[in-house]
C-alpha positions in Angstrom: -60.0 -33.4 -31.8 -62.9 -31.4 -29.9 -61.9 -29.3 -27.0 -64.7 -28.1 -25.1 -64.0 -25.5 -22.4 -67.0 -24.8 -19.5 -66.7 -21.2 -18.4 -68.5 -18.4 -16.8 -67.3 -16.0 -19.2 -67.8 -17.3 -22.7 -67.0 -14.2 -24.7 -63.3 -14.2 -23.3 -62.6 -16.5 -25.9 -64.0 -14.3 -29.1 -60.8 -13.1 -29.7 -57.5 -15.5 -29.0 -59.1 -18.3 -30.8 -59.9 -16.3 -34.6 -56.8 -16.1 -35.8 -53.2 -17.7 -36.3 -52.7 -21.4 -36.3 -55.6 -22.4 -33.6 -57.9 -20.7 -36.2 -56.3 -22.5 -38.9 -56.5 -25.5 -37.5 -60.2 -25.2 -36.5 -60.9 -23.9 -40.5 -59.2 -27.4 -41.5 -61.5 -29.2 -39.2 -57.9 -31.0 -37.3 -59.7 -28.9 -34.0 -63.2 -28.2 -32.9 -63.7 -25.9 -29.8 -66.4 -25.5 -28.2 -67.2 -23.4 -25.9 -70.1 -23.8 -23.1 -71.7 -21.3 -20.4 -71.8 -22.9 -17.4 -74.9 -20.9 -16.4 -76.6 -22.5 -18.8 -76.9 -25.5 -16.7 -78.3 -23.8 -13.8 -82.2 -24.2 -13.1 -83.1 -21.5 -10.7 -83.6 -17.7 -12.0 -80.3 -15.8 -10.5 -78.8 -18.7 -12.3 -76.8 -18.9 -9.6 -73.0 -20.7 -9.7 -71.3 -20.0 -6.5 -72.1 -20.3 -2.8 -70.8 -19.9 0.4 -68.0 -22.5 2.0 -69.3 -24.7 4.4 -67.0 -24.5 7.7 -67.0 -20.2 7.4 -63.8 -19.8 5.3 -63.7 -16.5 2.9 -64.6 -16.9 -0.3 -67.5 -17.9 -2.6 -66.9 -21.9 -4.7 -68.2 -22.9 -7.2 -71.3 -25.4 -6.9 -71.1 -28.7 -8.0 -74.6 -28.8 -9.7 -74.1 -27.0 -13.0 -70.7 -28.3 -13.8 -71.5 -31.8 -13.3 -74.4 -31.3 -15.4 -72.1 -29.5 -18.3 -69.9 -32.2 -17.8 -72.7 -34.9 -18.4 -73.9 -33.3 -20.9 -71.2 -33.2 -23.1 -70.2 -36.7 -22.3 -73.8 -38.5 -23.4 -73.1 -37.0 -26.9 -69.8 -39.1 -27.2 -69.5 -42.7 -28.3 -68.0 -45.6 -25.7 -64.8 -45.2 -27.5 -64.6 -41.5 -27.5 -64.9 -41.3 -24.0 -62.9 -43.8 -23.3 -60.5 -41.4 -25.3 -61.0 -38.2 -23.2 -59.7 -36.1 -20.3 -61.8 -34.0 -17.5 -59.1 -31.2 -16.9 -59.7 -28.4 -14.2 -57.6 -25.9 -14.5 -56.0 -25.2 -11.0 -52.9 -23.5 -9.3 -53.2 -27.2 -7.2 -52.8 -29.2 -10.9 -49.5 -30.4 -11.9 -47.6 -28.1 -14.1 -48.1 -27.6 -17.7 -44.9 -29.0 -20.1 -44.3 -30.0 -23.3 -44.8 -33.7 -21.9 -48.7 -33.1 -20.6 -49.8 -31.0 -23.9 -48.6 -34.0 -25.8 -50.3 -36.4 -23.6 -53.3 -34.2 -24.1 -53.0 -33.9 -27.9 -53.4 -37.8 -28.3 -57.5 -37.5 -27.0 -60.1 -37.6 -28.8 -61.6 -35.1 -26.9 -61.1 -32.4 -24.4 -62.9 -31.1 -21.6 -61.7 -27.7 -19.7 -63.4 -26.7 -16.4 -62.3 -23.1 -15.9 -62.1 -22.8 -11.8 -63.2 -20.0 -10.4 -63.1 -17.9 -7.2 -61.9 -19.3 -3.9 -62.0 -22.5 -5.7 -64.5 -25.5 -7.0 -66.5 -27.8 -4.6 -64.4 -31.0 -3.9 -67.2 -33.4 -4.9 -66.2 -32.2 -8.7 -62.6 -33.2 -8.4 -63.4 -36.4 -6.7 -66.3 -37.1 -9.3 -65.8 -35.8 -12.9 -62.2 -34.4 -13.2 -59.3 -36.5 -14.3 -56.4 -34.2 -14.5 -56.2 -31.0 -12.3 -53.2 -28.5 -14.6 -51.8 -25.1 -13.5 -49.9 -23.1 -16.3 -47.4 -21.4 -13.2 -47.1 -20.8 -9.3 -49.2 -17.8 -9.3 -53.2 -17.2 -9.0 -55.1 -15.6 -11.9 -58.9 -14.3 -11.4 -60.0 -17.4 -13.2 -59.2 -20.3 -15.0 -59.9 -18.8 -19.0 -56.8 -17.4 -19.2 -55.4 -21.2 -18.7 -57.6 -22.7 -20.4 -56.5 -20.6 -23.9 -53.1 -21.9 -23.2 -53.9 -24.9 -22.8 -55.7 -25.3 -26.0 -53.2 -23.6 -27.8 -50.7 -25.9 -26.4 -52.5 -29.0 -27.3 -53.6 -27.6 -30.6 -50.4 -26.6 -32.4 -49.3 -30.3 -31.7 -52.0 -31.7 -34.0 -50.6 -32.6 -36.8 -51.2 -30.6 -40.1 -51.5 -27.8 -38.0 -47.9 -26.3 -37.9 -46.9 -26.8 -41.7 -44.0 -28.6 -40.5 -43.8 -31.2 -37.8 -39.7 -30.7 -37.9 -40.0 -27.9 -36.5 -42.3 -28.9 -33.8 -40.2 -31.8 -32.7 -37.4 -29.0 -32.9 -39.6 -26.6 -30.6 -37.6 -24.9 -27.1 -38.2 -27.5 -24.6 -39.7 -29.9 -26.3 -36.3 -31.6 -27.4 -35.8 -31.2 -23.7 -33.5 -28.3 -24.5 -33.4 -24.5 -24.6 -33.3 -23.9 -28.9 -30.3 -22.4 -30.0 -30.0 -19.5 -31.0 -31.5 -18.5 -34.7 -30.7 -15.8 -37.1 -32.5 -14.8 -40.5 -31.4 -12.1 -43.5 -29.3 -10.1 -43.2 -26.3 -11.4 -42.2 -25.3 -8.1 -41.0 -27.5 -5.9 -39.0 -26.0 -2.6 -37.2 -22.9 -3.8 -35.6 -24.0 -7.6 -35.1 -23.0 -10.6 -37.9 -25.2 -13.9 -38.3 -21.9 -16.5 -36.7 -19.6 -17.8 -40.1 -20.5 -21.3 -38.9 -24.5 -20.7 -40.3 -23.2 -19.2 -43.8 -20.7 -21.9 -44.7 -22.8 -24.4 -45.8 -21.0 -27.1 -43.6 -24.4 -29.0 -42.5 -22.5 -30.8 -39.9 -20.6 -28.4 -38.4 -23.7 -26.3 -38.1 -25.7 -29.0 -37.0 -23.2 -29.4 -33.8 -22.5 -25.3 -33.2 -26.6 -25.2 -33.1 -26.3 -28.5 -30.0 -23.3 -26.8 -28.5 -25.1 -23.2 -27.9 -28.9 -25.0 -27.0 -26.4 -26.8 -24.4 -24.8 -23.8 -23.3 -28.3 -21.5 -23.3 -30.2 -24.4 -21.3 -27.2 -24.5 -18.6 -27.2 -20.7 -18.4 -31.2 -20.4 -18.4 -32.5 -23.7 -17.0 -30.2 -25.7 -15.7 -33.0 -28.1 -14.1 -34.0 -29.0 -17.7 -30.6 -31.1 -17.7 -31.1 -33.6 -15.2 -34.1 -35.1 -17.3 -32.7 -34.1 -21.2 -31.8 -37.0 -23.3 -27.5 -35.9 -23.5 -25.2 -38.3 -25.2 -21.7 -38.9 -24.0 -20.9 -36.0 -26.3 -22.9 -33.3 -24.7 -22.4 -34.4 -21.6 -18.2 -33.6 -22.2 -19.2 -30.3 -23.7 -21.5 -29.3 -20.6 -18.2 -30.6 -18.4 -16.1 -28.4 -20.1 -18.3 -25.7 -19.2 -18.3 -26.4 -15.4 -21.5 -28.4 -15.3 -21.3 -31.3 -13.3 -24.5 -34.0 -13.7 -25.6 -35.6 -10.4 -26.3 -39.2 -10.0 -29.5 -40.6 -9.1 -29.2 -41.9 -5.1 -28.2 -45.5 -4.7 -30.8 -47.8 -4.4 
């Protein structure tokens, strides 16, 4: 998978990607990021990015010029196939959340394109011409769109596959089972005044099997009860979560 990420600050990314499993995975060759300057595609000497809004609002945007042609110029390098396999993503606190669900959508490209936004925003002519998916990572404004982008990337990246060493645990991931993960324990089984629970040292597979759904049920109602309306429960769970107080609402009639 190539994921290439247009930015006005290029170095920002010198660090997060070198190391842990995103470098890993880019050593293995299951990941190729690239990362381009969006200045570079500007023509005039300030190499100049931003202007004024039309209509006197405050704020500079960005210009539609140099990220179309960054755009472009990444797509003319790909095959009909390969861009019939890739996504435009601008990174934006107007873009539908990022989940579980979206970074595995995004995983299954071929390739990836990041626009970082910028400032009081992009000019509307990119969203309505080159962008495909507009993602925000939380309610709440950064001072660009870099800081999305890496987690983004790292996201989509760790979903690969070969690039967690095991793919049971990423199926098993918080949220991505649509639960909160249980709680997890590791030696010793005692530390200071707290014990690892009897139910994880007897060997019983099945027993700890259901005491690890019972407390992701319980940690999930506590934490994010909104997760439960959309989880997958079966009839067991859902008697468990009763027991508990929780009571599921129906969908409205039709």
């Amino acid at each position: 998978m190539r994921i290439h990420i247009l930015t006005l600050f290029p170095d920002m990314f010198r660090g997060p990607f070198d190391l842990s499993i995103v470098k890993r995975a880019v050593d293995d060759g299951l990941a190729d990021i690239r990362i381009h300057d969006i200045r570079r595609f500007t023509h005039d000497r300030h190499r100049t990015v931003d202007d004024y809004q039309f209509g006197g609002e405050p704020g500079m945007a960005l210009k539609p010029e140099p990220i179309f042609e960054g755009v472009e110029s990444i797509l003319s390098d790909l095959t009909q196939l390969e861009m019939a396999h890739t996504r435009v993503v601008l990174t934006s606190p107007q873009g539908k959340l990022l989940n579980q669900a979206v970074a595995q959508e995004l995983a299954g490209q071929l390739d990836l394109i990041l626009i970082c936004g910028h400032y009081a925003g992009v000019d509307e002519r990119v969203r309505e011409g080159l962008v495909t998916d507009e993602i925000s990572i939380g309610d709440y404004v950064l001072t660009g769109g870099e800081l999305a982008a890496m987690v983004i990337t790292d996201a989509v990246v760790r979903l690969l596959p070969g690039a967690v060493g095991s793919q049971d645990s990423v199926r098993s991931d918080s949220i991505t089972s649509g639960l909160l993960q249980h709680p997890i324990y590791t030696r010793p089984a005692r530390f200071r005044e707290w014990s690892v629970p009897e139910t994880l040292l007897s060997g019983n597979h099945q027993e700890i099997r259901r005491w690890r759904r019972e407390r992701s049920l319980e940690r999930t109602l506590k934490l994010r009860p909104d997760l439960l309306a959309a989880a997958d429960l079966t009839g067991e769970d859902i008697l468990y979560l009763e027991k508990l107080g929780y009571r599921r609402k129906e969908p409205p009639a039709a």
